[in-house]
N, CA and C of each residue as an Amber inpcrd file, in Angstrom:
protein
   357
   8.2640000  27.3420000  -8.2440000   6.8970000  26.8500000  -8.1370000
   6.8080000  25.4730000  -8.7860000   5.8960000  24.4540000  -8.0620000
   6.0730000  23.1430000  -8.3460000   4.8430000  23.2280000  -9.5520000
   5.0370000  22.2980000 -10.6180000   4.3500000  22.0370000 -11.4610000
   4.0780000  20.7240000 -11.6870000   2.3700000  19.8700000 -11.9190000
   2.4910000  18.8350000 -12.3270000   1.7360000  18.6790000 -13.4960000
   2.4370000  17.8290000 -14.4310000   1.3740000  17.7030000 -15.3300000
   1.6150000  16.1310000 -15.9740000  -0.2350000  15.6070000 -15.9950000
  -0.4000000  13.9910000 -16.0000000  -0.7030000  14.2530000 -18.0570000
  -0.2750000  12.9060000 -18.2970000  -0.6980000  13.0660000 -19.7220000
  -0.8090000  11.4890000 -20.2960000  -1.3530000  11.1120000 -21.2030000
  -1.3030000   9.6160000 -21.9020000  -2.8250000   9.1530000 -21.7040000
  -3.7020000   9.5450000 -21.1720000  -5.0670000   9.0440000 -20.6500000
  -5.8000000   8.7960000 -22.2560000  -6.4790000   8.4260000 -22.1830000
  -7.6200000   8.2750000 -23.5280000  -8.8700000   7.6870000 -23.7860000
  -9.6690000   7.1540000 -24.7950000 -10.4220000   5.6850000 -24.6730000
  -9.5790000   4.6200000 -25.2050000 -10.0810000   3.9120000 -24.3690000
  -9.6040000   2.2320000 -25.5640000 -10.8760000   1.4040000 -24.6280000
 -10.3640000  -0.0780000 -25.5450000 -11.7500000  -0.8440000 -25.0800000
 -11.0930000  -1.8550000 -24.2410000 -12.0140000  -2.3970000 -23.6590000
 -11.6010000  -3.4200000 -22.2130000 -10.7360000  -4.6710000 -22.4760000
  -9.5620000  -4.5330000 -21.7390000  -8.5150000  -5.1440000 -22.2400000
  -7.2210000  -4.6330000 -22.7380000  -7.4560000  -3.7490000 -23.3580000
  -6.2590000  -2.7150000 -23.7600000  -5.7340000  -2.4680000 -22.5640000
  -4.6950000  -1.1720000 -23.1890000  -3.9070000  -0.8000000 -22.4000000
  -3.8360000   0.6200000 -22.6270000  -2.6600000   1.0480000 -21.1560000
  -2.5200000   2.7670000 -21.6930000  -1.6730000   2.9550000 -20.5530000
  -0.7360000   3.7430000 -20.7580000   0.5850000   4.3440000 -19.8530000
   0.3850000   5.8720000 -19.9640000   0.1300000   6.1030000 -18.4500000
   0.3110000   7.2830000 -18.1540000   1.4000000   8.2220000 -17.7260000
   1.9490000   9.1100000 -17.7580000   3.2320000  10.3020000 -17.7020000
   2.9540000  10.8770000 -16.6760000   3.4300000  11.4010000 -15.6220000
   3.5160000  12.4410000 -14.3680000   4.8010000  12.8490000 -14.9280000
   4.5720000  14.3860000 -15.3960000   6.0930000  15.1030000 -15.6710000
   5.8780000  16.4650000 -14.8520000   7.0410000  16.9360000 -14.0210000
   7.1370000  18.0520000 -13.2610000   7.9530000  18.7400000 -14.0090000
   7.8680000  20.2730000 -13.2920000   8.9800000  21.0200000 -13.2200000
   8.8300000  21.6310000 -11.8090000  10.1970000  22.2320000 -11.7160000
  10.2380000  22.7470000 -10.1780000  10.2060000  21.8120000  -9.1950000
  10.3840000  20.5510000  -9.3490000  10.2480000  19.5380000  -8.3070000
  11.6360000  18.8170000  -8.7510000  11.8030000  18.2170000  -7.5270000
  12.6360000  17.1230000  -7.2810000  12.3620000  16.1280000  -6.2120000
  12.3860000  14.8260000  -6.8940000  12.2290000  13.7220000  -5.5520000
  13.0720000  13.8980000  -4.3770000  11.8100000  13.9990000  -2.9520000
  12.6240000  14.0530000  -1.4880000  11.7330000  13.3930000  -0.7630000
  11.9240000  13.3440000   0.3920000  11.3670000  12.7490000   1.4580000
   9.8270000  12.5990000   1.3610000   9.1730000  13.1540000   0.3410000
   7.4850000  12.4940000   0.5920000   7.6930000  11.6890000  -0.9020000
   6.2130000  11.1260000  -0.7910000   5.8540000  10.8390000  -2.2310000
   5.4330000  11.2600000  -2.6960000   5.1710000  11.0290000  -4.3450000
   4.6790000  10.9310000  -5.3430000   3.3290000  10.0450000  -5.7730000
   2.9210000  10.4050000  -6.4490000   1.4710000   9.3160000  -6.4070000
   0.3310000   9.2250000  -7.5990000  -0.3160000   7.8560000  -7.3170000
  -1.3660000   8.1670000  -8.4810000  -2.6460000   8.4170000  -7.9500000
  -3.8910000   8.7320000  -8.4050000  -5.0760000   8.8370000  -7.7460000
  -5.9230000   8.5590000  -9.3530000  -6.8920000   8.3560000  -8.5790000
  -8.2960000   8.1230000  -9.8260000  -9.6030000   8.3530000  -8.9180000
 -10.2220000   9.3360000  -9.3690000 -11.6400000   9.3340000  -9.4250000
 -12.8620000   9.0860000 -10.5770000 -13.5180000   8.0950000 -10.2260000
 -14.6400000   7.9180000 -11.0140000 -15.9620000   9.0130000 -10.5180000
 -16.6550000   9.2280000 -11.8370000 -17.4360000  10.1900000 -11.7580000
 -18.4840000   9.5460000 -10.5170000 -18.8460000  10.8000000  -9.1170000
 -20.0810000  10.3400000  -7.9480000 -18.8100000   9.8180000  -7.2500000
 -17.9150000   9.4570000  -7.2580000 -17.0710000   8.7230000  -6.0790000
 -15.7080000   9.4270000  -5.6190000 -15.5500000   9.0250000  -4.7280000
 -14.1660000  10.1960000  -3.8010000 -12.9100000   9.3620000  -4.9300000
 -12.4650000  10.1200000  -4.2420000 -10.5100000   9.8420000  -5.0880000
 -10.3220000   8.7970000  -4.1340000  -9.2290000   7.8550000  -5.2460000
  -9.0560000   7.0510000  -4.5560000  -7.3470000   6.2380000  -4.9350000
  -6.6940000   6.3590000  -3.9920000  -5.2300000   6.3100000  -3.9330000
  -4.8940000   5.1450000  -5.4420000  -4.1190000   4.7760000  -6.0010000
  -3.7410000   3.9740000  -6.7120000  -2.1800000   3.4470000  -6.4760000
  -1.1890000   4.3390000  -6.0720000  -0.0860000   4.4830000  -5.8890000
   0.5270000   5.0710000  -5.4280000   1.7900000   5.4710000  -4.2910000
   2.3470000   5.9360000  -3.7260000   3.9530000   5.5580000  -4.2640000
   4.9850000   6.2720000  -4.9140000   6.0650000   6.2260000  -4.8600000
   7.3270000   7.0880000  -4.1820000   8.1720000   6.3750000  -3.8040000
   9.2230000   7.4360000  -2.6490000  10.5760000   7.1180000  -3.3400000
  10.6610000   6.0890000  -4.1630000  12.1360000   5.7580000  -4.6660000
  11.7140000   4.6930000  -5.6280000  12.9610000   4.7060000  -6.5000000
  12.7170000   3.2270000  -7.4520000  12.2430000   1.5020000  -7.0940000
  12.7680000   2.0720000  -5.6350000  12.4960000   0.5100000  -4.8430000
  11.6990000   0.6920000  -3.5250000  10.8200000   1.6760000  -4.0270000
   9.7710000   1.9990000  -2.6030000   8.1860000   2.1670000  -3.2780000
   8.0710000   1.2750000  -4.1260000   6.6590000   1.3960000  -4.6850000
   5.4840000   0.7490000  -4.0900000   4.4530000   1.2640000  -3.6110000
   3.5140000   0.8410000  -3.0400000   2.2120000   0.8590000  -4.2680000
   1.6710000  -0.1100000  -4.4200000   0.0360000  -0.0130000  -5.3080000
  -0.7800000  -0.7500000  -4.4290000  -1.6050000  -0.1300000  -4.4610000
  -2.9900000  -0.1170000  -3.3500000  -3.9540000  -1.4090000  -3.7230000
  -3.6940000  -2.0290000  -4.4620000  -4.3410000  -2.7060000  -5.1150000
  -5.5180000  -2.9040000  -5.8210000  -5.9320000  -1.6300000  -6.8620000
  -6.3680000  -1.4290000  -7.5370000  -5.6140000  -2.0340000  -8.8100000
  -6.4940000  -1.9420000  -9.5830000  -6.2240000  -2.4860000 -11.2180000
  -5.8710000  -4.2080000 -11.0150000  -5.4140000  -4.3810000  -9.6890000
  -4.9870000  -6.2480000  -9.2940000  -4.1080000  -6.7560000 -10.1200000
  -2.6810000  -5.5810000  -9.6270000  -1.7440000  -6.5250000 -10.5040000
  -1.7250000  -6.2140000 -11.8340000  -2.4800000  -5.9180000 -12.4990000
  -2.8680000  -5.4310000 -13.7470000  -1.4650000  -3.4590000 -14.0790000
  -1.4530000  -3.1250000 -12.7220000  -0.8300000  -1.8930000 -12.7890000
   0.2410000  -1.9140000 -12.4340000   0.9160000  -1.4240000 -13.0020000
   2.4750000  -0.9300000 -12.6100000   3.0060000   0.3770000 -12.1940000
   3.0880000   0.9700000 -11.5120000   4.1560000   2.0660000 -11.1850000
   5.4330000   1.8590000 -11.1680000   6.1750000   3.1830000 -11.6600000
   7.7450000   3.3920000 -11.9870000   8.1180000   4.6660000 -11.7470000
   9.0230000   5.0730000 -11.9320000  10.0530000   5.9820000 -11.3610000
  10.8950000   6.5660000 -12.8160000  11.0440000   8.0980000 -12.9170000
  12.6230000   8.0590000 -13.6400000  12.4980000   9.0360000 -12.5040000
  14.1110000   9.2790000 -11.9940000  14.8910000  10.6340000 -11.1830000
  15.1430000  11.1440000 -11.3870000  15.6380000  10.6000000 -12.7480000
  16.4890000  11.8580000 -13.4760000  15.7740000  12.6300000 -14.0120000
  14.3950000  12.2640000 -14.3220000  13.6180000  12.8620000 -15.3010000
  12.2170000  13.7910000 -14.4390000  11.9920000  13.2830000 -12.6470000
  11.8840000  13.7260000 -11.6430000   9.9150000  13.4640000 -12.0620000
   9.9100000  12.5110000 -12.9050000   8.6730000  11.9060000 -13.5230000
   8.0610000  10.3870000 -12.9050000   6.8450000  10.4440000 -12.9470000
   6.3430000   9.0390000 -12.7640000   5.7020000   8.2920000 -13.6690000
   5.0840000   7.1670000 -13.8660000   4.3270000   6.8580000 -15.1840000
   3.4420000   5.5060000 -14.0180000   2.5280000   5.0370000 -14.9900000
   1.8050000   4.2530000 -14.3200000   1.3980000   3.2570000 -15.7990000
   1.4910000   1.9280000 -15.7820000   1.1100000   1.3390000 -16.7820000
   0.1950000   0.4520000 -16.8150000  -1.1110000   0.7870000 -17.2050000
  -2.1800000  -0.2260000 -17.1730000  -2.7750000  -1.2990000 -18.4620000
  -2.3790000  -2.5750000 -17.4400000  -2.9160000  -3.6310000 -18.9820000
  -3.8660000  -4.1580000 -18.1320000  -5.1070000  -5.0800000 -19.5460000
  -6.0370000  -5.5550000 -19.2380000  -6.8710000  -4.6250000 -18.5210000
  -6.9430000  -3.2110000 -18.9720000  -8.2240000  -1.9610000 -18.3940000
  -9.9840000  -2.9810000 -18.4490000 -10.3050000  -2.4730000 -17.5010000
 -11.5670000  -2.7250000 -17.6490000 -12.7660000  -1.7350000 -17.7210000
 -14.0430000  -1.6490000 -17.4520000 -15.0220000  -0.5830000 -17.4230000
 -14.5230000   0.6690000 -16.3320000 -14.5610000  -0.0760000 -15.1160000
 -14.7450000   0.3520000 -13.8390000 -13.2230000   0.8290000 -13.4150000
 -11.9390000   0.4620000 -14.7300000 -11.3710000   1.5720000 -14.4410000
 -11.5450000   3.2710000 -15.4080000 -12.6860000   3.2230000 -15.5250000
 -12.9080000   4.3660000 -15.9790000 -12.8080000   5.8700000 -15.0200000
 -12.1870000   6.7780000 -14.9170000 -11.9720000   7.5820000 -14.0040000
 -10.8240000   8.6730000 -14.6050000 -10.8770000   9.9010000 -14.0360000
 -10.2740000  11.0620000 -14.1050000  -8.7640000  10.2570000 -13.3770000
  -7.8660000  10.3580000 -13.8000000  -6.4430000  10.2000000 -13.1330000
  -5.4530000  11.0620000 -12.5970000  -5.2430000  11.3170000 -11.6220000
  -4.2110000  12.4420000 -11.0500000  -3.0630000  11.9470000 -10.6210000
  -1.9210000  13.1140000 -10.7730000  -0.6360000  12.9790000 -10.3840000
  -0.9510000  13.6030000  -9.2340000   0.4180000  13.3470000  -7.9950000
   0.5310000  14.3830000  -6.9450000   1.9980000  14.2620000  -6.2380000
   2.5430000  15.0540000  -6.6900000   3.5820000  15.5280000  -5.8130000
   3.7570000  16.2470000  -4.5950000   4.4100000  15.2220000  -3.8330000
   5.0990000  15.6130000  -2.6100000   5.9860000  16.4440000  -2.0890000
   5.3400000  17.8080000  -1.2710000   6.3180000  18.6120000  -1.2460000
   6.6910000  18.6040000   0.2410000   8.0580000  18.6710000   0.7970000
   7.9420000  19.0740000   2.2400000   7.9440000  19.8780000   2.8390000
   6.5800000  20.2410000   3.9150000   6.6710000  21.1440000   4.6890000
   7.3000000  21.1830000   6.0040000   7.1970000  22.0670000   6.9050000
   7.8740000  22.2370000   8.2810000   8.0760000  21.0380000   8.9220000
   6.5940000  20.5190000   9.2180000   6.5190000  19.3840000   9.7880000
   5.9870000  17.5120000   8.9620000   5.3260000  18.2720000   7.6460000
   5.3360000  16.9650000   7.2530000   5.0990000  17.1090000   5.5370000
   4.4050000  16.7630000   4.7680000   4.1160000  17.1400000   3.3370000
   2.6870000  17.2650000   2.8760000   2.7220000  18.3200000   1.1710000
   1.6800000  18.8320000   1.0460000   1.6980000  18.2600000  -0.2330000
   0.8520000  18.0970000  -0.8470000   0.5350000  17.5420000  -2.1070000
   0.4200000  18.4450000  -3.0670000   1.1110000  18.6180000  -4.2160000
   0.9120000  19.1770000  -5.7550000   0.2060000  18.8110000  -6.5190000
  -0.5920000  19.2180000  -7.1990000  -1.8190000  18.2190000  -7.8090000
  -1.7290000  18.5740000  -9.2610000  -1.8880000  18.0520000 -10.1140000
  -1.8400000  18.0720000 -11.6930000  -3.4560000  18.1500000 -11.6970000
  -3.7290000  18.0120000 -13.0370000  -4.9960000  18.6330000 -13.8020000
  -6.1990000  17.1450000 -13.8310000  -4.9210000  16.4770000 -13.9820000
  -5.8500000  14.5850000 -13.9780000  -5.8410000  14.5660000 -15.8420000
  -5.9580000  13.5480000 -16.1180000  -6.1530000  12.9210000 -17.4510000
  -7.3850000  12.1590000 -17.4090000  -7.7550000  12.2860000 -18.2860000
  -9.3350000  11.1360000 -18.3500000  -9.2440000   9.8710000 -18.9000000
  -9.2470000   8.5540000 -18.2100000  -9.2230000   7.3780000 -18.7880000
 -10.6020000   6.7690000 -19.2650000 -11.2170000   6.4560000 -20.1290000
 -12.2930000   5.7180000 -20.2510000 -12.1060000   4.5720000 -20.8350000
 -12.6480000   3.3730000 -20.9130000 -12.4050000   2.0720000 -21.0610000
 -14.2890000   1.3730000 -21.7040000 -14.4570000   1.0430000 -22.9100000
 -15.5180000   1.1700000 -23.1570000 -15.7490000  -0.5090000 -23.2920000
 -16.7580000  -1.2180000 -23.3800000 -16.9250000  -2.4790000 -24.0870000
 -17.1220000  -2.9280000 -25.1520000
């Protein structure tokens, strides 16, 4: 059974920073991705990142550059590193792992971490 769990979220104030953890068990990187998501409270989820390999990172362009996604394999983990946070990235943060099904993949979802970013 796949497990995800997001961790590192917190407050800090606008400008700071904060690195988030996606650590599994029962998973191993394959053919789908991995990913970040954030919902702010009243608003849908909204993609942040998609990873498939160390050199297949997609960011949606949220945070503007400001965010980083990474990879360990060995460690079958993701992390996401945000500098220069602002208000409006204030939002619940989710991991999601990619699992494959028959015909295509299903998403594993972690619990989310709460980021708030105050002034």
């Amino acid at each position: 059974q796949v497990k995800v769990v997001e961790s590192g979220g917190g407050s800090v104030k606008v400008g700071g920073s904060l690195m988030l953890s996606c650590t599994t068990s029962g998973y191993t990187f394959n053919s789908c991705v991995m990913g970040w998501y954030r919902q702010a409270p009243g608003e849908e989820r909204q993609m942040v990142s998609h990873i498939l390999s160390d050199r297949d990172i997609y960011m949606s362009g949220i945070g503007q550059g400001s965010f980083t996604a990474s990879q360990d394999k060995a460690k079958n983990a993701i992390y996401l590193q945000m500098n220069r946070l602002e208000t409006e990235d204030t939002a619940v943060y989710f991991c999601a792992a990619g699992v494959p099904t028959r015909d295509s993949c299903t998403n594993v979802w972690g619990q989310g971490t709460q980021v708030t970013v105050s002034s």
